[in-house]
C-alpha positions as CSV (number, residue, x, y, z in Angstrom):
1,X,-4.9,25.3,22.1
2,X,-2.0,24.1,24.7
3,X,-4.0,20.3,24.2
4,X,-3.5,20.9,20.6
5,X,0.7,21.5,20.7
6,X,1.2,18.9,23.1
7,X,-0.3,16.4,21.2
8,X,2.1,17.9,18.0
9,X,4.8,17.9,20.6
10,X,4.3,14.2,21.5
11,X,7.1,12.0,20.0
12,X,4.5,8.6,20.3
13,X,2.2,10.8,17.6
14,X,5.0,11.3,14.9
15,X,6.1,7.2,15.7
16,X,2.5,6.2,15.3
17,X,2.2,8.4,11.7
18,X,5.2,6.0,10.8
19,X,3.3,3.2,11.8
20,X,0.0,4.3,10.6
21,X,1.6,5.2,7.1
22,X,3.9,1.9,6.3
23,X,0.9,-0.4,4.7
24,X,-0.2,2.7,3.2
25,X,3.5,3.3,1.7
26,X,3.9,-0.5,-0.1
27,X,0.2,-0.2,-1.4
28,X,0.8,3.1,-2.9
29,X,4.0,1.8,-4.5
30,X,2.2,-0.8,-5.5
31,X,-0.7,0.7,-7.1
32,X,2.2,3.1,-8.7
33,X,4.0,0.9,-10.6
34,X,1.3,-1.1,-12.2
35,X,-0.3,2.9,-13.6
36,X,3.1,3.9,-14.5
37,X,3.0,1.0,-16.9
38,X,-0.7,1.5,-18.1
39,X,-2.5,-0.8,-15.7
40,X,-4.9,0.1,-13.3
41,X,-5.3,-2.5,-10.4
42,X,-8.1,-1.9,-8.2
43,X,-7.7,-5.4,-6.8
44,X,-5.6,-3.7,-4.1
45,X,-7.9,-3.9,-1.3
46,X,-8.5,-7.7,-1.9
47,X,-4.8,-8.2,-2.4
48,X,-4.2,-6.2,1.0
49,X,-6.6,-8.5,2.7
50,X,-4.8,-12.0,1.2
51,X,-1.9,-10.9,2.1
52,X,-2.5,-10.0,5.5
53,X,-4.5,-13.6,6.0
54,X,-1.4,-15.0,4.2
55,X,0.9,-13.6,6.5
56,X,-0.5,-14.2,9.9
57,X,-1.2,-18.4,8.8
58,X,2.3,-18.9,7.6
59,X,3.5,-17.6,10.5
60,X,0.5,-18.8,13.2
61,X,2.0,-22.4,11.5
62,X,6.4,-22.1,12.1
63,X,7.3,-19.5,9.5
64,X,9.5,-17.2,10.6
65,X,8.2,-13.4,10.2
66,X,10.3,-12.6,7.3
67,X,9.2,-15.6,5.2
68,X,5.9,-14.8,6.4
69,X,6.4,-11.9,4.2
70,X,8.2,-12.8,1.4
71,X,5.2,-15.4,1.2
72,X,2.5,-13.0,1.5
73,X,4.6,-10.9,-1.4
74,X,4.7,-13.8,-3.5
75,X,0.6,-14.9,-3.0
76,X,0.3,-10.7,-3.9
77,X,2.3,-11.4,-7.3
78,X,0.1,-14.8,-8.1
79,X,-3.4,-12.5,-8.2
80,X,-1.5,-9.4,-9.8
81,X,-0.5,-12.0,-12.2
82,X,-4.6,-13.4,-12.5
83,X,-4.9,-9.7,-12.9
84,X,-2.3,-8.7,-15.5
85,X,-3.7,-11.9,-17.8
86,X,-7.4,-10.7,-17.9
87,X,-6.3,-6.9,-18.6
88,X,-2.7,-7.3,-20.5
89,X,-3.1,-10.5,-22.4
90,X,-7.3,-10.4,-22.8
91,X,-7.9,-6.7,-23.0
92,X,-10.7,-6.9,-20.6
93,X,-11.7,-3.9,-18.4
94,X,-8.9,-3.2,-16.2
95,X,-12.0,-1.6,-13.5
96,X,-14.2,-4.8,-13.6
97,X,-11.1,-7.2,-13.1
98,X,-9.5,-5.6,-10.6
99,X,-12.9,-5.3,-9.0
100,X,-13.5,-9.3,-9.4
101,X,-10.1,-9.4,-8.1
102,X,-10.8,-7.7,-5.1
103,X,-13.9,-9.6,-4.5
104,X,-12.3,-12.8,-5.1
105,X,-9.4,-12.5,-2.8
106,X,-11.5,-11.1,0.1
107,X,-13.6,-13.7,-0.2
108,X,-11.1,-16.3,-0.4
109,X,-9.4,-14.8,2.6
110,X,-12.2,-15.0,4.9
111,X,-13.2,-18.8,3.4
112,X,-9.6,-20.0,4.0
113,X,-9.5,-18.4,7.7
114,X,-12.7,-20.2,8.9
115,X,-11.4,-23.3,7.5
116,X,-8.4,-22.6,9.7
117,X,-10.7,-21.3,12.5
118,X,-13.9,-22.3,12.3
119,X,-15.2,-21.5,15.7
120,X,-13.0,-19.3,17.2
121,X,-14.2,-15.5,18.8
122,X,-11.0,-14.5,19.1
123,X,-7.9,-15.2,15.9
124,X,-5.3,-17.1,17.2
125,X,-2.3,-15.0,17.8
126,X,1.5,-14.3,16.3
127,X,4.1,-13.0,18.5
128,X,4.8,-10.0,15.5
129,X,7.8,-7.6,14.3
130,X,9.5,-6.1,17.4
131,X,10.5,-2.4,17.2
132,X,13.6,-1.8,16.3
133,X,16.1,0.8,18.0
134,X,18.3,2.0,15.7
135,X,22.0,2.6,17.6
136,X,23.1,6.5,18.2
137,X,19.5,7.4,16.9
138,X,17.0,6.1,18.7
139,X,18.8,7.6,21.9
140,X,18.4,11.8,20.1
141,X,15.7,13.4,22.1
142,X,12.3,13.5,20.3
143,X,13.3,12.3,17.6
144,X,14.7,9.1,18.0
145,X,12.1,7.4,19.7
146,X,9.6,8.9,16.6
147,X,12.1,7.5,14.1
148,X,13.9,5.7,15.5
149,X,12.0,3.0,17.2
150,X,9.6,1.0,14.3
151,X,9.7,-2.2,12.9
152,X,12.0,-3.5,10.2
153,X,9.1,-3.6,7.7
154,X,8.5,0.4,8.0
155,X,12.1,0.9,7.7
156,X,11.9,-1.0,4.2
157,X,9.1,0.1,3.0
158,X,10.6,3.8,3.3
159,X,14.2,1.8,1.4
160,X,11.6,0.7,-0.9
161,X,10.4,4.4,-2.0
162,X,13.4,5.8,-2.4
163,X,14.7,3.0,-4.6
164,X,11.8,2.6,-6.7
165,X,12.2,6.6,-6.9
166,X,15.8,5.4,-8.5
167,X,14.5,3.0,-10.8
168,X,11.4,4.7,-12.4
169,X,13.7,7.9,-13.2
170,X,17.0,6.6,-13.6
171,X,17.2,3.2,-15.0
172,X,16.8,1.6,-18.3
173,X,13.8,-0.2,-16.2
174,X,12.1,2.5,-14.9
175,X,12.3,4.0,-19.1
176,X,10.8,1.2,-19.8
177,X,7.8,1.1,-17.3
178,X,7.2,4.3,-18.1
179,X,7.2,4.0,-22.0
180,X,4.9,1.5,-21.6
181,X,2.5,3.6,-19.8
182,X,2.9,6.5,-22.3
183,X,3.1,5.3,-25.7
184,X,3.9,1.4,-25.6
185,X,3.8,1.8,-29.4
186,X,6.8,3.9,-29.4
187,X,8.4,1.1,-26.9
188,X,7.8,-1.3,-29.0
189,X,9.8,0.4,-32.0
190,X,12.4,0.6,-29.4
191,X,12.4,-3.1,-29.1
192,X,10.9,-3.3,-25.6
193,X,7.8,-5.7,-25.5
194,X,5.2,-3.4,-23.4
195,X,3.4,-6.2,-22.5
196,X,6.1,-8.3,-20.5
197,X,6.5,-4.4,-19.0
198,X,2.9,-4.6,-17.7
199,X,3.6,-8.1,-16.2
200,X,6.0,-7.2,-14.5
201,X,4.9,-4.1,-13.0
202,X,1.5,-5.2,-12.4
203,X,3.0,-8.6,-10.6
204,X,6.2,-6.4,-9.4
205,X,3.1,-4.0,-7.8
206,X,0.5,-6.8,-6.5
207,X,3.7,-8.2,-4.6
208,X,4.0,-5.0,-2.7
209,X,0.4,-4.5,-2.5
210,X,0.2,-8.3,-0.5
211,X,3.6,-6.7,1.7
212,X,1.3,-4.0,2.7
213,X,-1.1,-6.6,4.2
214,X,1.1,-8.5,5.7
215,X,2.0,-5.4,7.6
216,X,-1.1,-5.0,9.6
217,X,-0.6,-8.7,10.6
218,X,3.3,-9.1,11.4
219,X,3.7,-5.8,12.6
220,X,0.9,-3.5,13.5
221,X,-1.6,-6.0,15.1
222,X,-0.5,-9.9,15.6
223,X,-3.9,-11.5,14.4
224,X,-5.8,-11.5,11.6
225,X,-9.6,-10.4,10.7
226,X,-11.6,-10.5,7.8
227,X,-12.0,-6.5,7.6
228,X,-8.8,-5.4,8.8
229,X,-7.6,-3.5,5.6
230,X,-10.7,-1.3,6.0
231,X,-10.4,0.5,2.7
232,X,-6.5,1.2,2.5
233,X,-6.5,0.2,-0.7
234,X,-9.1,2.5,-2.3
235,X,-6.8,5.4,0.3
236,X,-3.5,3.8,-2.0
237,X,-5.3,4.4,-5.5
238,X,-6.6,7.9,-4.4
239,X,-2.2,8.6,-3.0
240,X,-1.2,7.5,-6.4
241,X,-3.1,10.3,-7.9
242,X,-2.0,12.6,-5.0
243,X,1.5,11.9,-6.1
244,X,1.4,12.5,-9.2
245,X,2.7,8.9,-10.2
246,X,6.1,10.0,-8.6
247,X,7.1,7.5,-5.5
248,X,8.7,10.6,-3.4
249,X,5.3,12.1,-3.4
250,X,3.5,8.8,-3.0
251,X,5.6,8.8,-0.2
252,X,5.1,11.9,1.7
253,X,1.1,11.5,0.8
254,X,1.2,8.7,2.7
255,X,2.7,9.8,5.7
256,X,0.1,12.9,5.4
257,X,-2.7,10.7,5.7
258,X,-1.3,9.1,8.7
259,X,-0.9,12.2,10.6
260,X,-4.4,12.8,10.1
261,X,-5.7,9.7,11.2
262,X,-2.6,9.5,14.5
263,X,-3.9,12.9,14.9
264,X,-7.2,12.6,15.2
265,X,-7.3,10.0,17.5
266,X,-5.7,11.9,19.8
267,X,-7.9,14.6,19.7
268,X,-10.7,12.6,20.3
269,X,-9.1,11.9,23.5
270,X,-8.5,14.7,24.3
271,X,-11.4,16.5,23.3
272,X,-14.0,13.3,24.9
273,X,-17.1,14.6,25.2
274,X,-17.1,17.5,23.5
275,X,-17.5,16.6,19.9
276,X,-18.8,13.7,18.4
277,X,-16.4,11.1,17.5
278,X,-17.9,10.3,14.0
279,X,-16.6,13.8,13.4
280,X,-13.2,13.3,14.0
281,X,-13.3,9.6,11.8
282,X,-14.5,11.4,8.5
283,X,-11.6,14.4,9.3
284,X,-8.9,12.4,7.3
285,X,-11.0,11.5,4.6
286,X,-12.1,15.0,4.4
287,X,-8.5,16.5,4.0
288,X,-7.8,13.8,1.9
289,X,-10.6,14.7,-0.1
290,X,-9.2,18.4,-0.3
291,X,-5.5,17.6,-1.1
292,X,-6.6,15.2,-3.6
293,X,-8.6,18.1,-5.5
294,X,-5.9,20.3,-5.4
295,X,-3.3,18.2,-6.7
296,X,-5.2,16.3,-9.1
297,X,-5.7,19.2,-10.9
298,X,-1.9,19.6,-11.6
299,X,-1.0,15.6,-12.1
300,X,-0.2,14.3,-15.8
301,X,-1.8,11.1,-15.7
302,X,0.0,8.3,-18.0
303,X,-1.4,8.7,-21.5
304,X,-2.0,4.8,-21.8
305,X,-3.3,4.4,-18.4
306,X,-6.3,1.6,-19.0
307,X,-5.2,1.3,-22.4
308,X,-5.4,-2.2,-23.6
309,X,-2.0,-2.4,-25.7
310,X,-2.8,-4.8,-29.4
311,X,0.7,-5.4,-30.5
312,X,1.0,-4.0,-34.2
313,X,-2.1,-1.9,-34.2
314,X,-2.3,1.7,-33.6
């Protein structure tokens, strides 16, 4: 029990949630805003993976971090856009393209890097983001150095969540996204074209998705392999539905699954030996699991979710 409070009572556990939580936070915005306006994009994990190749080899090659970034955004919002013309413009199956998506990008990920690095055991390496001490903060006891102390991308993607959290409920925008996702018949008496809505969200969405990549290789690690996003973005889709399609809650489900996962490698640590470690691996997927099922039950999911939208027909 006392190994149990002093790993809760450990500032580095509540930094590394933060951490743990940040690609999980743009993905989940990501995959938010495209369902809010009616698409489902399950090309998330290969858009992760793009991203994160994207990020590392603009920057392994002079970009600076933040273009590094931007760039990896921008390669997100070019397959979110492959994505939003098969589903938006062609009515196809919004599963099997954002599947082929997926498939596509990892593969093109992994083709480009061995082109890059063809022989290599060990990726090449960045010098990544530094922590970042925020002044009169980072000093408070406890908390500042688990706040305090991350990266400049974790601080935005938390900027990001509460402004999206703005714009969805507040804004002419975030009306629109939403009509679009609801009833893009109605929007369209309104005069708002739902299907510029869903090319924008969905390329608006993929660009955060590729941000969320990026992360694990600007920030969290500073090299890049083929199966680093390790099924974050099937964890983002299942957050989306945790949420409820709100970005506050998207938000705070994210950060939940991160303390599971900080927290249970801790306690394999601490508890070496004792109980096998597969055990504590499945543990966050397990409460996932469980919150999922509870809050599922009580989410309103957009009534033109995977809805191809046929301007004029009902």
């Amino acid at each position: 029990m006392m190994q149990l409070f002093d790993i809760l009572a450990s500032a580095g556990l509540w930094a590394a949630i933060l951490r743990i939580a940040t690609p999980l936070i743009f993905g989940t915005l990501g995959a938010l805003v495209c369902e809010r306006a009616g698409v489902l994009n399950l090309g998330i994990e290969g858009i992760m993976t793009i991203g994160a190749m994207i990020g590392w080899l603009s920057v392994y090659h002079g970009a600076d971090l933040w273009t590094g970034l931007l760039i990896a955004a921008m390669v997100g919002g070019v397959f979110g856009l492959l994505h939003a013309g098969l589903t938006v413009s062609l009515g196809l199956s919004q599963h099997v393209s954002g599947l082929g998506v997926t498939l596509f990008a990892s593969s093109f990920s992994y083709y480009v890097f061995r082109l890059i690095v063809p022989l290599a055991s060990t990726p090449p390496t960045i010098v990544p983001f530094q922590p970042i001490a925020i002044p009169g903060l980072s000093t408070l006891p406890f908390v500042g150095p688990a706040l305090f102390t991350q990266t400049a991308p974790t601080y935005l993607a938390i900027a990001i969540a509460l402004l999206m959290a703005y714009i969805i409920f507040r804004t002419p925008v975030g009306l629109a996204i939403r009509m679009a996702g609801e009833n893009p018949h109605a929007a369209e008496a309104q005069g708002v074209n739902p299907m510029k809505v869903r090319y924008g969200a969905v390329v608006a969405g993929s660009a955060l998705m590729g941000m969320g990549g990026a992360f694990l290789t600007l920030s969290a690690f500073n090299s890049f392999f083929p199966t680093m996003v390790q099924g974050r973005g099937w964890i983002c889709i299942a957050l989306v539905v945790f949420a409820s399609w709100r970005p506050g809650r998207a938000l705070f489900g994210a950060l939940l699954f991160a303390f599971f996962d900080a927290f249970q490698l801790r306690l394999q640590t601490a508890l070496s030996g004792l109980v096998p470690y597969q055990l504590f691996l499945m543990t966050p997927y397990i409460l996932s699991i469980a919150a999922l099922a509870v809050m599922a039950r009580r989410a309103r999911v957009p009534q033109a979710l995977m809805q191809p939208y046929r301007r004029g027909e009902r």
